[in-house]
C-alpha distance (Angstrom), angle and dihedral (degrees) to the residues before:
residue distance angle dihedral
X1 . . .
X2 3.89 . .
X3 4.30 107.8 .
X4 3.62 123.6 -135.7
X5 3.51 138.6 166.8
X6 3.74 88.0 -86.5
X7 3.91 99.5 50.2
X8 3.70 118.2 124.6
X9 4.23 102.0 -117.8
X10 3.94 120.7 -152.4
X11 4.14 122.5 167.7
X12 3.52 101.0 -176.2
X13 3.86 112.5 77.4
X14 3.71 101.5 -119.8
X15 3.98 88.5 103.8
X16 3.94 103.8 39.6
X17 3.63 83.9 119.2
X18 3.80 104.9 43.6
X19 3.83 111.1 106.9
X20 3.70 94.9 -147.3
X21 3.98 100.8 47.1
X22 4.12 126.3 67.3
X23 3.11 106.8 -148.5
X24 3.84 117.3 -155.3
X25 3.25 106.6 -160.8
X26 4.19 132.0 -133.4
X27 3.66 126.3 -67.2
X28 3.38 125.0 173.3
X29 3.75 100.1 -136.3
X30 3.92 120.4 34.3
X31 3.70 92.9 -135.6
X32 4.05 82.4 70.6
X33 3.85 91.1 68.4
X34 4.11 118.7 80.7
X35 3.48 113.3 -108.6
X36 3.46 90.3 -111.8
X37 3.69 92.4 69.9
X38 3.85 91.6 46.5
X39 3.69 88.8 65.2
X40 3.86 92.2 44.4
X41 3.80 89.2 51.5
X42 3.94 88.8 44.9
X43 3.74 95.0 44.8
X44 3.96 99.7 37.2
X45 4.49 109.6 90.5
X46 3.88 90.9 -150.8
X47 3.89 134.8 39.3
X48 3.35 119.0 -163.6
X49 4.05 119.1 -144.0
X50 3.83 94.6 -7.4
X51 3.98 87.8 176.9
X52 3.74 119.3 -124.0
X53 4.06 80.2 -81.1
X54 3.74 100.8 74.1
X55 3.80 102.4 16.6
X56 3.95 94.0 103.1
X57 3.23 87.3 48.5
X58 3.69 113.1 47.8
X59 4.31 81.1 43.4
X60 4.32 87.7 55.0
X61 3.85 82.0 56.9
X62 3.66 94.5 49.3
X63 3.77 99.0 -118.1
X64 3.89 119.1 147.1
X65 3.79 114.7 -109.4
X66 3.93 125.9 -147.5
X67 2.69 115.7 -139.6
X68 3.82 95.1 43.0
X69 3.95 118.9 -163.9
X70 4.11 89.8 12.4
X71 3.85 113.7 109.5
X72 4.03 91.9 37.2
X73 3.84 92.6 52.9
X74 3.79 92.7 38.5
X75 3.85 115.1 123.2
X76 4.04 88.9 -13.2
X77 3.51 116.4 121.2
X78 3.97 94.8 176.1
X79 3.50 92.6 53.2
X80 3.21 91.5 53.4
X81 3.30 96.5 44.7
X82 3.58 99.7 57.7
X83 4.39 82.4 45.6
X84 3.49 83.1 66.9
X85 3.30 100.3 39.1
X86 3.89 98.5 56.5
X87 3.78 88.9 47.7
X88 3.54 92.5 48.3
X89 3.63 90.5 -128.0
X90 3.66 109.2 167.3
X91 4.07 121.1 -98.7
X92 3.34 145.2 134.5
X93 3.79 113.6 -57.6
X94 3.54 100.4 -103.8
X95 4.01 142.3 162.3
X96 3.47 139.3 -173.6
X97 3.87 127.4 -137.5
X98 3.87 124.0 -146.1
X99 3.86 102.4 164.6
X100 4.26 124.6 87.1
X101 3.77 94.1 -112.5
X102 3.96 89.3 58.3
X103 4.30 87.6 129.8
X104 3.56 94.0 65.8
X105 4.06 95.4 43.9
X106 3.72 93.7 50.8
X107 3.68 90.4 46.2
X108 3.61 89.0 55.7
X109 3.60 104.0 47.0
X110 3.80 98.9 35.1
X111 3.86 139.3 53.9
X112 3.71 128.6 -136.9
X113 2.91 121.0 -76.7
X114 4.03 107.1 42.2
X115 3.72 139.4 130.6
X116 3.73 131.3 -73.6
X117 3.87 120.8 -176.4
X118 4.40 137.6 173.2
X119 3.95 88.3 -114.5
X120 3.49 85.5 -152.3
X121 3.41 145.7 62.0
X122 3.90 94.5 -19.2
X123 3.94 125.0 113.0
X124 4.17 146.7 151.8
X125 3.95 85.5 69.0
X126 4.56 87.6 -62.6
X127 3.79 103.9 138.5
X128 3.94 95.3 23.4
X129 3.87 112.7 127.7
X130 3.45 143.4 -176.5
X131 3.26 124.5 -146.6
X132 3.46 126.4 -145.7
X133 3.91 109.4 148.2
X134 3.55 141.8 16.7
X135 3.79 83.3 -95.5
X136 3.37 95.9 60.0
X137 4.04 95.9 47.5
X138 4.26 82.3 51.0
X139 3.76 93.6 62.0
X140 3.89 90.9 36.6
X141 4.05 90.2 53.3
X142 3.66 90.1 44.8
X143 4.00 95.3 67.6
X144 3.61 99.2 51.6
X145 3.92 156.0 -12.3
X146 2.53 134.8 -100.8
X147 3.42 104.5 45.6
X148 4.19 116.5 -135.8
X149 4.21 103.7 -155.5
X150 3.95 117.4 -176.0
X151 4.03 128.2 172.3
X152 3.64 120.7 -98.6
X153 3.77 111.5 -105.3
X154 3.46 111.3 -169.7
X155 4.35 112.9 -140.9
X156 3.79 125.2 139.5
X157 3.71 87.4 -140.7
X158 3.69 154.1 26.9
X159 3.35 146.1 -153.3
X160 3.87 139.6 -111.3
X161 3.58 114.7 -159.2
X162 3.89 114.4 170.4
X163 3.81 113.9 -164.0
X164 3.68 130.1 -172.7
X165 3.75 136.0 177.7
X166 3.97 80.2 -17.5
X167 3.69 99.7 -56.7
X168 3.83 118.6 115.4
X169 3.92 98.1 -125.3
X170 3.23 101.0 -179.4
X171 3.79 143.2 -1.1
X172 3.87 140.1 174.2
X173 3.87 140.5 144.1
X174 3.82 122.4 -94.2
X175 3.69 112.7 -147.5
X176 3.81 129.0 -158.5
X177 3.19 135.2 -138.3
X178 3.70 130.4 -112.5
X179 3.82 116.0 -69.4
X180 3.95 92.5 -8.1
X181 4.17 111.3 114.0
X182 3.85 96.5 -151.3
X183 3.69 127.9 69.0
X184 4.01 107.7 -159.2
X185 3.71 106.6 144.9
X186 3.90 74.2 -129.8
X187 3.51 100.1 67.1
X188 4.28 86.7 44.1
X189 3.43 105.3 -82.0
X190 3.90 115.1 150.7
X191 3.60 124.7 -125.9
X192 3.87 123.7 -132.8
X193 3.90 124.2 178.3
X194 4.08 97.8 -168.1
X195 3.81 119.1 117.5
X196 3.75 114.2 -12.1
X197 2.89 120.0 -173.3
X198 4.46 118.4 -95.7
X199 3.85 89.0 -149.2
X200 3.73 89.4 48.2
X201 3.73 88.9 61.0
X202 4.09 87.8 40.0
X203 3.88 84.7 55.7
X204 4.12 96.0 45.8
X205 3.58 85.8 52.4
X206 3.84 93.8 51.4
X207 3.77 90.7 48.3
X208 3.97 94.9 49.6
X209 3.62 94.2 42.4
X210 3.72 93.3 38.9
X211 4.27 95.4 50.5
X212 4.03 88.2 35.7
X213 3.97 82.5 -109.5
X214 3.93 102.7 173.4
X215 3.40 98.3 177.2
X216 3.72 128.1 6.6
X217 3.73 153.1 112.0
X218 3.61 117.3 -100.2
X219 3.76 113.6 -160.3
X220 3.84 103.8 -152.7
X221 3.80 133.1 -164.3
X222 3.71 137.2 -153.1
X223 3.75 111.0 -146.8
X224 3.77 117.7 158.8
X225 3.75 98.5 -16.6
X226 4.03 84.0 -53.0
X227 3.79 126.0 111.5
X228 4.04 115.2 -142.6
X229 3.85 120.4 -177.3
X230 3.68 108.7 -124.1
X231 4.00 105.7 -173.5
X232 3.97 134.1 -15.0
X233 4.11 110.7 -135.8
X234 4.00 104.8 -166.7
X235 4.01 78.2 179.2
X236 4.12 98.8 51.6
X237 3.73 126.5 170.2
X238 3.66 123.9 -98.4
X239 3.70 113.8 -145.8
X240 4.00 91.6 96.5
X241 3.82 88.9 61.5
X242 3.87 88.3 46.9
X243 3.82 99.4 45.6
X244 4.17 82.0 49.4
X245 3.51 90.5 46.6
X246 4.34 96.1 -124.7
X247 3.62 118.1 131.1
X248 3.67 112.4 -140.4
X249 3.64 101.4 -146.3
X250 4.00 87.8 49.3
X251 3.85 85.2 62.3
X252 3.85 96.9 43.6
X253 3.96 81.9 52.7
X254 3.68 91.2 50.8
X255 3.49 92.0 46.6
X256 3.91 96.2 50.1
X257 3.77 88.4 45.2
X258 3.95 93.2 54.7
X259 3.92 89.4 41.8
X260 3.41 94.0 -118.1
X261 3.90 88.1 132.0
């Protein structure tokens, strides 16, 4: 692909296969980039997948970022958290305790058994707990701090909901097995594509448009007749596109192409 001054830039990889996007690739120093692709990233109004690496900066020059709200929500659970809980999205009640006697605070404010998680940096259901006991909250409180506490909800199954540039792109139920809490295809769940749920999608769309989500995967809850968000994975697993046979960078290409993003 020939650049000019009008060519669509991306660094991250996500794109390499898009027709209508150059993408640049990541250095680790600006001086390793020709000039010529200086001026492209100085004249171009949006950057697509900037990597966590040059997302502060592109934003300090004022240039549109796609995804937006992706590399500060990645792998952060509190962030998240506190996303949701300024938008009054629903989720699970949860808090998150900084201070030494954290024990005794959870132990007031929650009932065995709840949820413990690593609020950051941990994902495909590694660093998920529940806790039953005091025994169990000792071993969780001994890996980290703070501590991230949610209620139990009790559901035999999730949902994945991928959404990008507002389009649901994929969707499907994640199924778990007997006697295990968590449902990440990781950790064994099974995948199943029959009947979701229209007002499931309606909801993932609320969520992403809501928390200015432009790609993610919700993971979504039926509790009661209500739908909660429980996490949103801007890095999501890809054996449900497989197993339905869609290729995910096909449909960011299609996307891109139709201008959607």
């Amino acid at each position: 692909m020939s650049l000019t001054s009008e060519s669509k830039i991306a660094l991250g990889k996500r794109l390499r296969h898009c027709s209508v996007i150059h993408s640049l690739g990541v250095k680790i120093d600006p001086d390793f980039y020709p000039r010529k692709h200086l001026e492209l990233l100085q004249k171009s109004s949006i950057i697509y997948y900037p990597t966590h690496h040059y997302e502060d900066v592109l934003t300090a020059l004022g240039k549109r970022i796609f995804p937006r709200n992706y590399y500060h929500y990645l792998g952060n659970k509190i962030k998240q958290t506190e996303l949701f809980t300024i938008l009054g999205i629903p989720h699970p009640r949860t808090q998150i305790y900084y201070s030494r006697n954290r024990k005794q605070k959870i132990l007031q404010d929650f009932d065995f058994p709840f949820v413990a998680k690593i609020p950051v940096g941990s994902s495909q259901g590694k660093g998920v707990y529940l806790i039953r006991n005091e025994h169990d909250l000792d071993s969780y409180l001994e890996q980290t701090r703070p501590a991230y506490i949610q209620e139990y909800l009790a559901f035999d199954r999730d949902l994945r909901i991928v959404v990008i540039g507002r389009q649901i792109v994929h969707a499907y139920w994640r199924i778990g097995k007997e006697n295990d809490f968590r449902h990440n295809v990781s950790q064994g769940a099974e995948i199943s594509f029959e009947n979701i749920p229209v007002e499931a999608l309606e909801f993932a769309l609320y969520v992403a448009g809501k928390c200015g989500f432009d790609e993610v995967g919700l993971d979504i809850c039926r509790v009661d007749n209500r739908f909660y968000v429980l996490e949103a994975n801007m890095v999501y697993g890809l054996v449900g596109f497989r197993l339905a046979n869609k290729d995910i960078h096909a449909s960011l290409s299609k996307l891109a192409e139709k201008g959607i993003i």
